[in-house]
Each structure stands twice: as structure tokens, then as C-alpha cells.
LUMLUMDREN-2810 file (N, C-alpha, C; in Angstrom, 1 decimal):
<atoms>
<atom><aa>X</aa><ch>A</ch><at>N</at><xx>-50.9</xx><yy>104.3</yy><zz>3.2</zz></atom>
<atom><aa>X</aa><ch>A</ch><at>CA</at><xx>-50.1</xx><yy>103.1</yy><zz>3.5</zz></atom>
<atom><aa>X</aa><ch>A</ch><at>C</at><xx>-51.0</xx><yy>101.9</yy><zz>3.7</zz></atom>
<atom><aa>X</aa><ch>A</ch><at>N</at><xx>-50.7</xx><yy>100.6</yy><zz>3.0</zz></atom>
<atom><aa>X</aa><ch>A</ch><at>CA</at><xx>-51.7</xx><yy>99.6</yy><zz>3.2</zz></atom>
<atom><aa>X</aa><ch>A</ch><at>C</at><xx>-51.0</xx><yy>98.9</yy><zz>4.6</zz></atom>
<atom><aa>X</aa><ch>A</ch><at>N</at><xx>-52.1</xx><yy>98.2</yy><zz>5.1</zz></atom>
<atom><aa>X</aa><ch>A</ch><at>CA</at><xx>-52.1</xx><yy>97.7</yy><zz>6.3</zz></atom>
<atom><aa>X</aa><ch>A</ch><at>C</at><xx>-52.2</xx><yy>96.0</yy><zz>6.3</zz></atom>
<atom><aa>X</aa><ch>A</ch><at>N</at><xx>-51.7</xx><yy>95.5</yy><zz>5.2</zz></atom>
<atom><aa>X</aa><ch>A</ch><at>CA</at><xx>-51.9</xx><yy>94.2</yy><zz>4.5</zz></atom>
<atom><aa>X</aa><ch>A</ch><at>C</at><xx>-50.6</xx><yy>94.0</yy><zz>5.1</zz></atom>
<atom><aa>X</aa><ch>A</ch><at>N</at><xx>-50.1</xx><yy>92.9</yy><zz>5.5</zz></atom>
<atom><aa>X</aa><ch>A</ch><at>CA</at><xx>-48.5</xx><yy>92.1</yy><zz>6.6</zz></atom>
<atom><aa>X</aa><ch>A</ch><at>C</at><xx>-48.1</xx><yy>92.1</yy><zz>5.1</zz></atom>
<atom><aa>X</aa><ch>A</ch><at>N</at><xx>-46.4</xx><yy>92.1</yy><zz>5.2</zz></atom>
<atom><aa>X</aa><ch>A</ch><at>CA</at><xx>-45.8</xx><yy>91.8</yy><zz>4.3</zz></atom>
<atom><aa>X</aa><ch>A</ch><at>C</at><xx>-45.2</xx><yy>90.3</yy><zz>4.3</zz></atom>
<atom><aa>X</aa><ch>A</ch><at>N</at><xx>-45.0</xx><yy>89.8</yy><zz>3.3</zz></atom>
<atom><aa>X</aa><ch>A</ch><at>CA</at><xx>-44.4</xx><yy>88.2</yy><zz>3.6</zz></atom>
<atom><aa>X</aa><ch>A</ch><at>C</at><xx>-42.9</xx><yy>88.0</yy><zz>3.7</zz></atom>
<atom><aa>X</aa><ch>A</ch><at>N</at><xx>-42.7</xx><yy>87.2</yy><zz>4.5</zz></atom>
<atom><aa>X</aa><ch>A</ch><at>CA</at><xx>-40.9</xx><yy>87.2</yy><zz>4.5</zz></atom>
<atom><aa>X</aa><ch>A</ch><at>C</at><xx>-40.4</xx><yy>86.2</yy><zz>3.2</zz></atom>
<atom><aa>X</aa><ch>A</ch><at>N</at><xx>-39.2</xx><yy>86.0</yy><zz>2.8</zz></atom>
<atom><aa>X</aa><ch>A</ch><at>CA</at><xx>-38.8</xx><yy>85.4</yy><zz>2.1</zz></atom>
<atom><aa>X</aa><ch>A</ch><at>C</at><xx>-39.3</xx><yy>83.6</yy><zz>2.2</zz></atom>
<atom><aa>X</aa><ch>A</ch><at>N</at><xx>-38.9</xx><yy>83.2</yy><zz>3.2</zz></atom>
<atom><aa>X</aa><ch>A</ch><at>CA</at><xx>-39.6</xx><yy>82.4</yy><zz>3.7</zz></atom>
<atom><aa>X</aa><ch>A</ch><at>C</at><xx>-41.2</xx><yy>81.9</yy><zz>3.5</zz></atom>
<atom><aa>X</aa><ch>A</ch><at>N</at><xx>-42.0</xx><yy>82.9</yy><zz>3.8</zz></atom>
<atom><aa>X</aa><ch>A</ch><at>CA</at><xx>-43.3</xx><yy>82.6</yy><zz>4.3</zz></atom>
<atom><aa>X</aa><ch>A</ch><at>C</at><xx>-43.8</xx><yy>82.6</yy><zz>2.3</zz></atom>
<atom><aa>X</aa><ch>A</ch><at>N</at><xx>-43.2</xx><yy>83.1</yy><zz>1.5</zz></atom>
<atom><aa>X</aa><ch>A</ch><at>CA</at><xx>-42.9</xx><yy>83.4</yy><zz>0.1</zz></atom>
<atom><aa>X</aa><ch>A</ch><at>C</at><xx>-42.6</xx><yy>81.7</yy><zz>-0.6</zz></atom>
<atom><aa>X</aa><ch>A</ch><at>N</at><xx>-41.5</xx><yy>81.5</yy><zz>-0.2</zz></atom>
<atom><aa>X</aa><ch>A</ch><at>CA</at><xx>-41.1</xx><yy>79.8</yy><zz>-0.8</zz></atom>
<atom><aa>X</aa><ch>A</ch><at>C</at><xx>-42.0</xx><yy>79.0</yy><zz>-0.2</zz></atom>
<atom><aa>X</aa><ch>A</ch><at>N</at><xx>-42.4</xx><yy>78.7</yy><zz>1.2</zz></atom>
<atom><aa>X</aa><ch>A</ch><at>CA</at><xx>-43.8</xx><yy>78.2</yy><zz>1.6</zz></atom>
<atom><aa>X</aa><ch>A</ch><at>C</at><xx>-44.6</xx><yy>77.9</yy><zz>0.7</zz></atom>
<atom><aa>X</aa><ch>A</ch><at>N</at><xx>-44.9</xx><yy>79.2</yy><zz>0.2</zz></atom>
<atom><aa>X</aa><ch>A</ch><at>CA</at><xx>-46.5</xx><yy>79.5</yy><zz>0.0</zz></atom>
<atom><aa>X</aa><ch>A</ch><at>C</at><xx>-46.4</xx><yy>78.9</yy><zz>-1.9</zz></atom>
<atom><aa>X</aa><ch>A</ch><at>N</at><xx>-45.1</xx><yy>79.2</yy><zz>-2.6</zz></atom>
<atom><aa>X</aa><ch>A</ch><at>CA</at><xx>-44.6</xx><yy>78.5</yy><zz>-3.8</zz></atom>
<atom><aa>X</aa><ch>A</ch><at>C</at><xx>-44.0</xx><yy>77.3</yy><zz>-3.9</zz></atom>
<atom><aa>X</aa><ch>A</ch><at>N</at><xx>-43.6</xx><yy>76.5</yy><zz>-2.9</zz></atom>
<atom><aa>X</aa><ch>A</ch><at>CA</at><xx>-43.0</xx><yy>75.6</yy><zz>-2.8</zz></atom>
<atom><aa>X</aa><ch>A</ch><at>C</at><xx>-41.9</xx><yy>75.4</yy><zz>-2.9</zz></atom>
<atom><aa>X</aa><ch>A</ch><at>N</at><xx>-40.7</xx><yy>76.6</yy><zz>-2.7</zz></atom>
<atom><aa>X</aa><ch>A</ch><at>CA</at><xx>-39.5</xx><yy>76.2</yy><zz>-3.7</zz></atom>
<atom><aa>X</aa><ch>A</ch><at>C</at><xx>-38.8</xx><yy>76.7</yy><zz>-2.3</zz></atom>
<atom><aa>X</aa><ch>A</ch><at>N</at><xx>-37.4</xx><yy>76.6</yy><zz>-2.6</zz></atom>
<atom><aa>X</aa><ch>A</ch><at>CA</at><xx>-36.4</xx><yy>77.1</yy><zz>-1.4</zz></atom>
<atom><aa>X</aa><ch>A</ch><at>C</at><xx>-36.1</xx><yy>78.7</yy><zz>-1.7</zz></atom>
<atom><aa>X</aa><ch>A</ch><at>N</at><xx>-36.1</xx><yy>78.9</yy><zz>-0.3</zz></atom>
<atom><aa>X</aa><ch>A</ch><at>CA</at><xx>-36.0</xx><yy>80.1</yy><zz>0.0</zz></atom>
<atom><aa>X</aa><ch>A</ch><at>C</at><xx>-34.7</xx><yy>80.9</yy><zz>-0.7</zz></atom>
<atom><aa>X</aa><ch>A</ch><at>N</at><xx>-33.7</xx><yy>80.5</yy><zz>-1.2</zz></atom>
<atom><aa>X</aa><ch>A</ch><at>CA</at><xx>-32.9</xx><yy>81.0</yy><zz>-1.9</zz></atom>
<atom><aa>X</aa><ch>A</ch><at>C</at><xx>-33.0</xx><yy>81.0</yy><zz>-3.1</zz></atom>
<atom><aa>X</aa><ch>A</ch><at>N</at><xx>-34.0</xx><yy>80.0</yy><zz>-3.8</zz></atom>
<atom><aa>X</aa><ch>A</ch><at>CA</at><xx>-34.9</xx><yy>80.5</yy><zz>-5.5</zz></atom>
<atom><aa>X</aa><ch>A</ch><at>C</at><xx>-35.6</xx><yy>81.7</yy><zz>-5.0</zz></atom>
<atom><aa>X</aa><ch>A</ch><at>N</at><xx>-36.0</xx><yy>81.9</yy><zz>-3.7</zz></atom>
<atom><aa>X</aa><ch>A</ch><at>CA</at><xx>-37.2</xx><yy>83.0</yy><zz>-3.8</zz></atom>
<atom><aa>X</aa><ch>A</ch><at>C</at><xx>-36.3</xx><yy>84.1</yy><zz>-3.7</zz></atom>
<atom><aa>X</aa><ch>A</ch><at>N</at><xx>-35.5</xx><yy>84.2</yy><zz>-3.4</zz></atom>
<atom><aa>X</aa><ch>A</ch><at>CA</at><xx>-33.9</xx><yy>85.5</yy><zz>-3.3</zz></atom>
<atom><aa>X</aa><ch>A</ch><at>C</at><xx>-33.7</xx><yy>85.7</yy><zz>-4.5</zz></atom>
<atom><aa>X</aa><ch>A</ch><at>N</at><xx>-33.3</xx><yy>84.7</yy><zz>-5.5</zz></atom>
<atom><aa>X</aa><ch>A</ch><at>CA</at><xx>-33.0</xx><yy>84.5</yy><zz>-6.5</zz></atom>
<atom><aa>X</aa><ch>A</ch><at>C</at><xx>-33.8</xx><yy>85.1</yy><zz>-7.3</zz></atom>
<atom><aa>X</aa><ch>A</ch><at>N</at><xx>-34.8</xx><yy>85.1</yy><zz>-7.4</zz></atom>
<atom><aa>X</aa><ch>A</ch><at>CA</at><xx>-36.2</xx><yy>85.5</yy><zz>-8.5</zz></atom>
<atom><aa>X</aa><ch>A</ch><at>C</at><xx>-36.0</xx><yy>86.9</yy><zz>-8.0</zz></atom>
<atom><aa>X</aa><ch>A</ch><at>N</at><xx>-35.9</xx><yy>87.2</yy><zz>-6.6</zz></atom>
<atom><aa>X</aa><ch>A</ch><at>CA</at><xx>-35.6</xx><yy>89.1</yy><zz>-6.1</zz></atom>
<atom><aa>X</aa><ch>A</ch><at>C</at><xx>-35.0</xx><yy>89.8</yy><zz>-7.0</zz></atom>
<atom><aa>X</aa><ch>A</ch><at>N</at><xx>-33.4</xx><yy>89.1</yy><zz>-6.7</zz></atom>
<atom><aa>X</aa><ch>A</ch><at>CA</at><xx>-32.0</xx><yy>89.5</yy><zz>-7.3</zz></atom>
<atom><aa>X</aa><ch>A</ch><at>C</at><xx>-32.4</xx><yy>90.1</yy><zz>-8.7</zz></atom>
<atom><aa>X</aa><ch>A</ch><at>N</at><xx>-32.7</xx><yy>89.1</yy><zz>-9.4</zz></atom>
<atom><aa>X</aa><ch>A</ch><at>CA</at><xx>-32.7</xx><yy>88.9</yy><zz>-11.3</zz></atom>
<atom><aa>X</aa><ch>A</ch><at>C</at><xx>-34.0</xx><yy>89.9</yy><zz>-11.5</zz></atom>
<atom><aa>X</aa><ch>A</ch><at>N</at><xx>-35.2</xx><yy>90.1</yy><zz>-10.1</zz></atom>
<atom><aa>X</aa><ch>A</ch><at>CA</at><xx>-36.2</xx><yy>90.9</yy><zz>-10.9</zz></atom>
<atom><aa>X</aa><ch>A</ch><at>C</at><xx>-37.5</xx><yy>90.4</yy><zz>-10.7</zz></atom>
<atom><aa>X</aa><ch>A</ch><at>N</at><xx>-37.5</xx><yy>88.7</yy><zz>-11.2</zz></atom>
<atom><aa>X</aa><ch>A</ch><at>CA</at><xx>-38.9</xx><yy>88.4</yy><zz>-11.6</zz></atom>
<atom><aa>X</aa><ch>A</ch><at>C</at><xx>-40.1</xx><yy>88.6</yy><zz>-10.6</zz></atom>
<atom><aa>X</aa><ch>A</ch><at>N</at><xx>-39.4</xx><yy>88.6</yy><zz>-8.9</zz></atom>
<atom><aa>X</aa><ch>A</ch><at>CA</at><xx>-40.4</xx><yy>88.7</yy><zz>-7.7</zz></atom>
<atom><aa>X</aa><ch>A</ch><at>C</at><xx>-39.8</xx><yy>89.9</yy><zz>-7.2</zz></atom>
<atom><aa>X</aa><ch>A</ch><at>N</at><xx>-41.1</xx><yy>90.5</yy><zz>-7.4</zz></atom>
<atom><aa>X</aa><ch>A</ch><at>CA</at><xx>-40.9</xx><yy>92.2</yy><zz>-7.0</zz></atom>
<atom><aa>X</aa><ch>A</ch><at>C</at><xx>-41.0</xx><yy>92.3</yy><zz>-5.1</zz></atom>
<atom><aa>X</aa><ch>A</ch><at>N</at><xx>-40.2</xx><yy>93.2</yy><zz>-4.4</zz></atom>
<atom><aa>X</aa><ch>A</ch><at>CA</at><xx>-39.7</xx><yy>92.9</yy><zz>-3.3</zz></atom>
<atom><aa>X</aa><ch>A</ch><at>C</at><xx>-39.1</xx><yy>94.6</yy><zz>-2.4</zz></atom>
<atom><aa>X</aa><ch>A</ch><at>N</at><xx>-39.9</xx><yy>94.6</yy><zz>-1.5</zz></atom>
<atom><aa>X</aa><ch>A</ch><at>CA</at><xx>-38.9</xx><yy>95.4</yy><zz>-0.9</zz></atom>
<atom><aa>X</aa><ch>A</ch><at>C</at><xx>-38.1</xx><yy>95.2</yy><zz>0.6</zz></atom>
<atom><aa>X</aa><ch>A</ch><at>N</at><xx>-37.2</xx><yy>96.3</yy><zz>0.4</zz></atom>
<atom><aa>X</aa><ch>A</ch><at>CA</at><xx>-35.7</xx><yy>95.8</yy><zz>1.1</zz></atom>
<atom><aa>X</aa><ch>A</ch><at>C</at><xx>-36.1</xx><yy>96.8</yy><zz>2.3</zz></atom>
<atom><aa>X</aa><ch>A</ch><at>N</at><xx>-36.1</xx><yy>95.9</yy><zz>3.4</zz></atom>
<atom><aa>X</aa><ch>A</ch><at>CA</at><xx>-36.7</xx><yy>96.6</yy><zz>4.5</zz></atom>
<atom><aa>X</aa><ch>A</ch><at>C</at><xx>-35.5</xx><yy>96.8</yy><zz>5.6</zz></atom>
<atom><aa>X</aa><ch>A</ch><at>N</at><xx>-34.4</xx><yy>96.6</yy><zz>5.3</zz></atom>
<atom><aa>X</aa><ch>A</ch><at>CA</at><xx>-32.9</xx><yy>97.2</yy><zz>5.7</zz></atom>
<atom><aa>X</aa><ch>A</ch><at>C</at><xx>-32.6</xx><yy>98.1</yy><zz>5.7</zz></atom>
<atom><aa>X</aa><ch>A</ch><at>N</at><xx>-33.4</xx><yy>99.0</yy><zz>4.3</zz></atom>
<atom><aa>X</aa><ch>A</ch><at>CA</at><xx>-32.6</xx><yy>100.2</yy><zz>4.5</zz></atom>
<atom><aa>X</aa><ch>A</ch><at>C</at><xx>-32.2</xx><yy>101.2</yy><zz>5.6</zz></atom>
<atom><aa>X</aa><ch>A</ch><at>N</at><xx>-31.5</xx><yy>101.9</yy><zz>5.6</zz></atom>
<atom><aa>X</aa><ch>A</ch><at>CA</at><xx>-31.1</xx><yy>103.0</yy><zz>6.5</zz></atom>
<atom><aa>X</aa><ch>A</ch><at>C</at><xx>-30.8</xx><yy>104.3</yy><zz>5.7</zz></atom>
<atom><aa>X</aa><ch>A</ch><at>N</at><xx>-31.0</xx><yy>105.3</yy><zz>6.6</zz></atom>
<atom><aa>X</aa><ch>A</ch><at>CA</at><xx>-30.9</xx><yy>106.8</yy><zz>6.3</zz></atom>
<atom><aa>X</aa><ch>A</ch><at>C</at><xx>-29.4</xx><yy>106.8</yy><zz>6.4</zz></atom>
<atom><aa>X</aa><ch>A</ch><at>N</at><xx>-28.5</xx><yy>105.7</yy><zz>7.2</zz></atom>
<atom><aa>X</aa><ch>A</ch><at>CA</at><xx>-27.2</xx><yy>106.0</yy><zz>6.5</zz></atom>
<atom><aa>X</aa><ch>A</ch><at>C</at><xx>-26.7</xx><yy>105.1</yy><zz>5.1</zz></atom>
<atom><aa>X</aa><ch>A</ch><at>N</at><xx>-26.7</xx><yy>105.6</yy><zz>4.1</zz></atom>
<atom><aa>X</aa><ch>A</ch><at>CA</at><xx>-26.6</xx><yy>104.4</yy><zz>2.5</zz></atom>
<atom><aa>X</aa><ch>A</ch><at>C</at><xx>-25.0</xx><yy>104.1</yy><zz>2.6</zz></atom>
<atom><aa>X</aa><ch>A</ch><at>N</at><xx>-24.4</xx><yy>104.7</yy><zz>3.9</zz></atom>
<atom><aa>X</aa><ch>A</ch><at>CA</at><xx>-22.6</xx><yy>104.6</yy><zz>3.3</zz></atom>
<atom><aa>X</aa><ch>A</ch><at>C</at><xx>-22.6</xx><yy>102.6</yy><zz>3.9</zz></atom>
<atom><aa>X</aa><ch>A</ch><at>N</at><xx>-23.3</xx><yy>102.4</yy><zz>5.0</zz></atom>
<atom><aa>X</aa><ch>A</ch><at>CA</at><xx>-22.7</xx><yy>101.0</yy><zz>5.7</zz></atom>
<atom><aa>X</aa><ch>A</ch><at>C</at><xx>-23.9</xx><yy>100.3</yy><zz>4.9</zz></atom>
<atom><aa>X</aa><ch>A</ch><at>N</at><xx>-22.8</xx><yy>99.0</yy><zz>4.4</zz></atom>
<atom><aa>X</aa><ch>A</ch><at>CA</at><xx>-23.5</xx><yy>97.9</yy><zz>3.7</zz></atom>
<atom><aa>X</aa><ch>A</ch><at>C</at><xx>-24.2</xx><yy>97.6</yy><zz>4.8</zz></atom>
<atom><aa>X</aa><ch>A</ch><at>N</at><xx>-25.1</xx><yy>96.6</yy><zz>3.9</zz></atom>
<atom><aa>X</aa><ch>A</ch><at>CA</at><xx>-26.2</xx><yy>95.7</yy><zz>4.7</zz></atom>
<atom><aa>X</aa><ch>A</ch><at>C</at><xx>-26.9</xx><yy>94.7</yy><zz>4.1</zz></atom>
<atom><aa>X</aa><ch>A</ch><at>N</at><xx>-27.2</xx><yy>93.5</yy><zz>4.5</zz></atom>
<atom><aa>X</aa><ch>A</ch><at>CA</at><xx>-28.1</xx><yy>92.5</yy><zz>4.2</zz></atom>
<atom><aa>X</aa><ch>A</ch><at>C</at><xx>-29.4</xx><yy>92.9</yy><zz>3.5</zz></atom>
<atom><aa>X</aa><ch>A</ch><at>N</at><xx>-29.5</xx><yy>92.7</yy><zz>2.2</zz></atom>
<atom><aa>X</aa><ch>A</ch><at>CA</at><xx>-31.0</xx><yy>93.0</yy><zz>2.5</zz></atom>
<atom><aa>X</aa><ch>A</ch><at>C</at><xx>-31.8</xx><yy>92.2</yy><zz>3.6</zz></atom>
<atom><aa>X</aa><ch>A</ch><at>N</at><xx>-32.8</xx><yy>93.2</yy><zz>3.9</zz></atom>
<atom><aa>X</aa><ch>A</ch><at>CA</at><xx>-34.3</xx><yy>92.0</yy><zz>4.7</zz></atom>
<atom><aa>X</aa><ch>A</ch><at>C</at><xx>-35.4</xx><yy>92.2</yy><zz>3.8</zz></atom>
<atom><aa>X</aa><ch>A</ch><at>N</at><xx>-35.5</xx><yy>91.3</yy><zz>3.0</zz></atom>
<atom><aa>X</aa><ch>A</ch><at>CA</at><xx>-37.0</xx><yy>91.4</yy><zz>1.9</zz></atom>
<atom><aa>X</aa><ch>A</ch><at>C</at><xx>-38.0</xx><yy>91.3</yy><zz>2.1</zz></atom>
<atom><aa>X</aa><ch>A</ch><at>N</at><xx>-38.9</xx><yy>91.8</yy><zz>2.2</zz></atom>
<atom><aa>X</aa><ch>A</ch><at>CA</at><xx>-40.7</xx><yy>91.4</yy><zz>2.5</zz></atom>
<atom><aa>X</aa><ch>A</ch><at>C</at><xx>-41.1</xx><yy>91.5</yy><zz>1.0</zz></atom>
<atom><aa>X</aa><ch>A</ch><at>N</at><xx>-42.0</xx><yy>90.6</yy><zz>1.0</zz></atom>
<atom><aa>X</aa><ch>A</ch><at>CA</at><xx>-42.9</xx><yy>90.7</yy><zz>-0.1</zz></atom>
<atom><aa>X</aa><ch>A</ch><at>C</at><xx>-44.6</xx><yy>90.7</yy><zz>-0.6</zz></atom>
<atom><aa>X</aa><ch>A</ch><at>N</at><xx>-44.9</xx><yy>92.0</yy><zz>-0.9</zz></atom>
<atom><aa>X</aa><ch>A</ch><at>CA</at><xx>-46.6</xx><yy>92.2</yy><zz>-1.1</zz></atom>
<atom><aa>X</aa><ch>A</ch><at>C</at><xx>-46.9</xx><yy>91.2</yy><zz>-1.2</zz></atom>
<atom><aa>X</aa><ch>A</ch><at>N</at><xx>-48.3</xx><yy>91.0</yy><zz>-1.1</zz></atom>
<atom><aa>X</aa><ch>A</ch><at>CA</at><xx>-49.0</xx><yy>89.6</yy><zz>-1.3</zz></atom>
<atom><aa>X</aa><ch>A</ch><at>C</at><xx>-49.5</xx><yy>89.7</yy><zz>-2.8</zz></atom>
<atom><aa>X</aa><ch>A</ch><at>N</at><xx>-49.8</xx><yy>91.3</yy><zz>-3.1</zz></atom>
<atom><aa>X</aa><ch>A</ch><at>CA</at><xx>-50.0</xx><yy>91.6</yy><zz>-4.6</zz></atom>
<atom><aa>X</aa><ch>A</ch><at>C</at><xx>-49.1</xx><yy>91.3</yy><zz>-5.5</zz></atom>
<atom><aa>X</aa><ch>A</ch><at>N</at><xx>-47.7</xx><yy>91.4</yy><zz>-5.0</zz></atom>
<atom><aa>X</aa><ch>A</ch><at>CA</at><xx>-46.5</xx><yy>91.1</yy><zz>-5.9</zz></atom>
<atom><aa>X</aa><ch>A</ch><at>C</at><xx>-46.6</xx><yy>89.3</yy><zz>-6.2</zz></atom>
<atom><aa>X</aa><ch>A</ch><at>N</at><xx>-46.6</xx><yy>88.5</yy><zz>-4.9</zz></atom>
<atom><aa>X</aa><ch>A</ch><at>CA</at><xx>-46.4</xx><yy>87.3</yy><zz>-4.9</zz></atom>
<atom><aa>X</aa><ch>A</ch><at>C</at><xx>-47.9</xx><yy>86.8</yy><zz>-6.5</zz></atom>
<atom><aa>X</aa><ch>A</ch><at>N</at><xx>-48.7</xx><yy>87.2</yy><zz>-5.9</zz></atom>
<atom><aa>X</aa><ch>A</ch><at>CA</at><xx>-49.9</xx><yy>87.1</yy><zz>-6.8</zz></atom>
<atom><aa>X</aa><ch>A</ch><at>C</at><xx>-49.8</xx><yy>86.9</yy><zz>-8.2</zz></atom>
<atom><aa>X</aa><ch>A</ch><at>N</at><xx>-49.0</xx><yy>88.6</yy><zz>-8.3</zz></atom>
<atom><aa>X</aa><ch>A</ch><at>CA</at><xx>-48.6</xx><yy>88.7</yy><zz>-10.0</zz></atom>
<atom><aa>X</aa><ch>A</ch><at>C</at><xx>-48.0</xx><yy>87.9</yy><zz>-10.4</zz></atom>
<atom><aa>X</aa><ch>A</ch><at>N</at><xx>-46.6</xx><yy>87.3</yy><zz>-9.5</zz></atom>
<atom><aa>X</aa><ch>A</ch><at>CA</at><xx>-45.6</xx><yy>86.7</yy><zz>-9.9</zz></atom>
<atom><aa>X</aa><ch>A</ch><at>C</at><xx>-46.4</xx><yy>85.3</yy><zz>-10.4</zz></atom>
<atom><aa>X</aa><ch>A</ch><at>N</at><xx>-47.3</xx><yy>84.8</yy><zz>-9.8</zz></atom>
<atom><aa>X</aa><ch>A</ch><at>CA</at><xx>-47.8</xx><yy>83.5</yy><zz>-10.2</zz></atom>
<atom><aa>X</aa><ch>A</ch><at>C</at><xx>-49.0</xx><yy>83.4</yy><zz>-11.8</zz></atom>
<atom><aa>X</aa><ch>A</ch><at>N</at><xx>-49.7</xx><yy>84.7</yy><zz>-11.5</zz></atom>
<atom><aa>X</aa><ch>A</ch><at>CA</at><xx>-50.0</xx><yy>84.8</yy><zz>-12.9</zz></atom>
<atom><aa>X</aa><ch>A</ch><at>C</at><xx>-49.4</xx><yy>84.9</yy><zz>-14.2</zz></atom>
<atom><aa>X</aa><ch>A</ch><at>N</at><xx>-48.4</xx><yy>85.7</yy><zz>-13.7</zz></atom>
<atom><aa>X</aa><ch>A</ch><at>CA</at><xx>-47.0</xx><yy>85.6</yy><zz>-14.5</zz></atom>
<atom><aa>X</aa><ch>A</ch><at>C</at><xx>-46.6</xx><yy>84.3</yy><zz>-15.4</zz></atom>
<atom><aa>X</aa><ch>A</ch><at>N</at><xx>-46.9</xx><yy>83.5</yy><zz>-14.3</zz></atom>
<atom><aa>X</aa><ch>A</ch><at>CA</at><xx>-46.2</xx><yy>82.3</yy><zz>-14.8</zz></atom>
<atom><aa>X</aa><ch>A</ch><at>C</at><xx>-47.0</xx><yy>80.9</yy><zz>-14.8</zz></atom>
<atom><aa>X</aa><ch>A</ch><at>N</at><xx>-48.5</xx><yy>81.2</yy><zz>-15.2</zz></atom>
<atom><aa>X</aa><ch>A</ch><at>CA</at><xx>-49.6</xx><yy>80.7</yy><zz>-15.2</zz></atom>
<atom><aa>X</aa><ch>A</ch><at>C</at><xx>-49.5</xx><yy>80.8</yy><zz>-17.0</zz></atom>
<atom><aa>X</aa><ch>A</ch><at>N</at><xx>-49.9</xx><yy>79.3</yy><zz>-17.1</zz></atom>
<atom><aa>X</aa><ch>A</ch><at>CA</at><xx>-49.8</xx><yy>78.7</yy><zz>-18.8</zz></atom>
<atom><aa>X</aa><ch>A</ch><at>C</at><xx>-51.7</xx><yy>79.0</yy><zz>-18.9</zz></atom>
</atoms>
């Protein structure tokens, strides 16, 4: 298990510039890889996700999208 903090959605649009609901949005669709730290061992009750995101993921995402 790495011991590297995960980033919140937030701390994510910060660090890109954009609003926190592009940074949801990029989740949603795929392009910013993300995990859902909501889950529960019960899967029957919905729930919000809560996203953290690698710093590795955030990384890729920008090389990604580096001309």
C-alpha cells in the first residue's frame, strides 16, 4: 500500500486550475482516473461518491494533455 496522501477533488481543480465540477466531470467520462472512497461492504444503499485522486493519476492526466 503506498503511503503517498490522496488528493481531494478540490485539492485536484486547485492544482489544474479549473472548477471542481470539470474535475468530477473528467472522473465521470473517465479522462481523470479516481478512486471512490465511499464505498461500503453494503453495495445495496446508494451513496455519493467521495473521490481521492493519485498524484500519479493527476500527473498522467496532464501529460495526457500536454501538446
Amino acid at each position: 500500500m503506498s503511503t503517498t496522501p490522496l488528493l481531494t477533488t478540490r485539492d485536484a481543480a486547485t492544482h489544474l486550475g479549473m472548477p471542481v465540477k470539470t474535475v468530477r466531470r473528467l472522473i465521470r467520462t473517465g479522462a481523470l482516473r479516481a478512486v471512490d472512497v465511499a464505498t461500503t461492504a453494503d453495495t445495496s444503499t446508494a451513496h455519493s461518491p467521495r473521490w481521492r485522486i493519485r498524484p500519479t493519476d493527476l500527473d498522467r492526466f496532464l501529460a495526457s494533455r500536454t501538446r
